[in-house]
N, C-alpha and C positions, 0 to 999 in steps of 0.2 A: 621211188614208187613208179611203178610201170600200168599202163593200159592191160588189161588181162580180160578174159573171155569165159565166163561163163558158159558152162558145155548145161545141155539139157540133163535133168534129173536123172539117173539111169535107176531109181528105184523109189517112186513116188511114193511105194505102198510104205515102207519105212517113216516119211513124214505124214502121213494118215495117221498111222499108227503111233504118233507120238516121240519117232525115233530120227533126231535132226543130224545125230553123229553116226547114224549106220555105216558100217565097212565101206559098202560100194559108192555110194553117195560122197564121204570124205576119201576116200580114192579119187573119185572122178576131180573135185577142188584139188588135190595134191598136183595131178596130171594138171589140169586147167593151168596151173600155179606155178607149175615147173619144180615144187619143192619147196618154195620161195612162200615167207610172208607177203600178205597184200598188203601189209604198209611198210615194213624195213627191209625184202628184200634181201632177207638171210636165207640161207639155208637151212631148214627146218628138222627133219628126220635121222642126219646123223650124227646131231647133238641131243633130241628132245624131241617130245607128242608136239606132235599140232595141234591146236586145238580148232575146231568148227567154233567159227565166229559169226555171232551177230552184228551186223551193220547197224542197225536199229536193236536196242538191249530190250532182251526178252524178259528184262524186268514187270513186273508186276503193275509198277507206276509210269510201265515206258509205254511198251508196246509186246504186249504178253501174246497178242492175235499175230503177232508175225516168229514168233517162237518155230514154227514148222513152216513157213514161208521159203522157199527153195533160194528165190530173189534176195534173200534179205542175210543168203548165209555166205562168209568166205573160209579162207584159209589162212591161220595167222599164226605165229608164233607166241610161246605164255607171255614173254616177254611185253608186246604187244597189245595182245587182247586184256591182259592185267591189267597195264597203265591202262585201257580203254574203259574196261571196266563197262559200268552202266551209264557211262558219260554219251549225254547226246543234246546237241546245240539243235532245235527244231527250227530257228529263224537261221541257223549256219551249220549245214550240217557238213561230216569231217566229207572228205575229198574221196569217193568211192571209186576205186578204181578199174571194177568190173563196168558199171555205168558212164564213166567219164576219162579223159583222157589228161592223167595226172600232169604230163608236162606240161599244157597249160597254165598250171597255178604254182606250180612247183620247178625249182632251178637249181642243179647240182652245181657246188660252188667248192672244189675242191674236196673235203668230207662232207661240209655241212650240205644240208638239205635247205634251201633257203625259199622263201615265198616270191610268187612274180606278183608285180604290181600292185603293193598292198594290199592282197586277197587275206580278208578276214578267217573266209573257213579255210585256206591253205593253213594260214598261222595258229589256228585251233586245232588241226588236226596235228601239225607238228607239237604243239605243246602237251593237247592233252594224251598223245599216246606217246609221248619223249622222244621223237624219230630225230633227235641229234643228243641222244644220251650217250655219256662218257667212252660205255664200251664199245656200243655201235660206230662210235667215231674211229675206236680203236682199230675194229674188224673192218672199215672204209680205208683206213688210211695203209694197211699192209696190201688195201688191194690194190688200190692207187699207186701206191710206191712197187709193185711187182710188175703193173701194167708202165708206168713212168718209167721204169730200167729198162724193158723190152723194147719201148718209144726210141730209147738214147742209142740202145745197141742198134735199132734199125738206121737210125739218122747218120751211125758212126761210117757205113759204108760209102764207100763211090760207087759202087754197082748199082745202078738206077733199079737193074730189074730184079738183084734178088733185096732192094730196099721194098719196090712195091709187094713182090712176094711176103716180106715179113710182114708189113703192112697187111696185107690180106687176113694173114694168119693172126694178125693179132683183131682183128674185127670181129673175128669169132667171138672174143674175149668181153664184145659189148650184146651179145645175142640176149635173146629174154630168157634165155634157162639158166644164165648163168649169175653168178651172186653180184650184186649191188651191180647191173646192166646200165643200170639210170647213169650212176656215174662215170663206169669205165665208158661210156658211151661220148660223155660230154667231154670225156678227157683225150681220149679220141680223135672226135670230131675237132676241139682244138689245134691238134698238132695236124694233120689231114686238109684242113679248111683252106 
């Protein structure tokens, strides 16, 4: 999970109007998003719909007055917003990542997604929306292993300067538009440090 930026509404009249997944509105979240779920950090559109998420569930018995709340919508994958469902801890709530800056509570540990400092709502948000389920680990671990071979091949040279060069290039590889950035980042910064 990444820091990400909520851009202003580009079409309020739709949430007026009762309409929280309008075109332009879930365009602008896709852009904001890079593509990317705002909790597992897949890439969303050239497997499957996104779906416009509630932070707070517009359930009936949750919080139905934030239903068209601009604040209170992301971007997620089915996968994701499923497992999330109408699950919401009000004394710990999951780890918002438009609001808050995920790496604080959260530490990529090879695939897994692991909690910093015994952070209750980090460990609720991992549990209850499954951000270290089977597949996801699947789809971590090809990327880690693609970025870890490119590591090796850079390390294999004596040319100092086309090592840094590859290096460079492969930094690209931990940007925020790119898939699971959190970890290629941490795996990175490991060998780099």
């Amino acid at each position: 999970m990444i820091k990400l930026t909520r851009p202003d509404c580009p079409y309020p009249n739709a949430l007026d109007n009762g309409n929280y997944k309008h075109p332009l509105n879930k365009a602008a979240l896709k852009k904001a998003n890079y593509d990317k779920c705002m909790y597992c950090e897949s890439k969303i559109s050239h497997i499957d719909y996104a779906h416009v998420e509630h932070y707070k569930p517009k359930a009936q018995d949750k919080y139905p007055e934030l239903e068209f709340e601009w604040t209170n919508l992301g971007y997620a994958c089915p996968k994701c917003n499923n497992n999330k469902s109408d699950k919401f801890h009000d004394d710990f709530p999951y780890i918002d990542p438009y609001s808050e800056e995920p790496s604080e509570y959260f530490l990529p540990y090879g695939t897994l997604l692991l909690v910093k400092q015994g952070c209750e709502r980090a460990d609720l948000t991992i549990r209850d929306i499954q951000l270290n389920r089977p597949e996801l680990l699947e789809k971590r671990l090809e990327k880690i292993t693609e970025i870890q071979n490119a590591i090796t091949a850079c390390f294999r040279t004596s040319n100092q300067v086309l090592r840094d060069m590859a290096l460079q290039e492969l930094t690209r590889e931990a940007e925020s538009d790119k898939e699971y950035s959190f970890f290629v980042k941490a795996l990175i910064d490991a060998h780099t440090a």
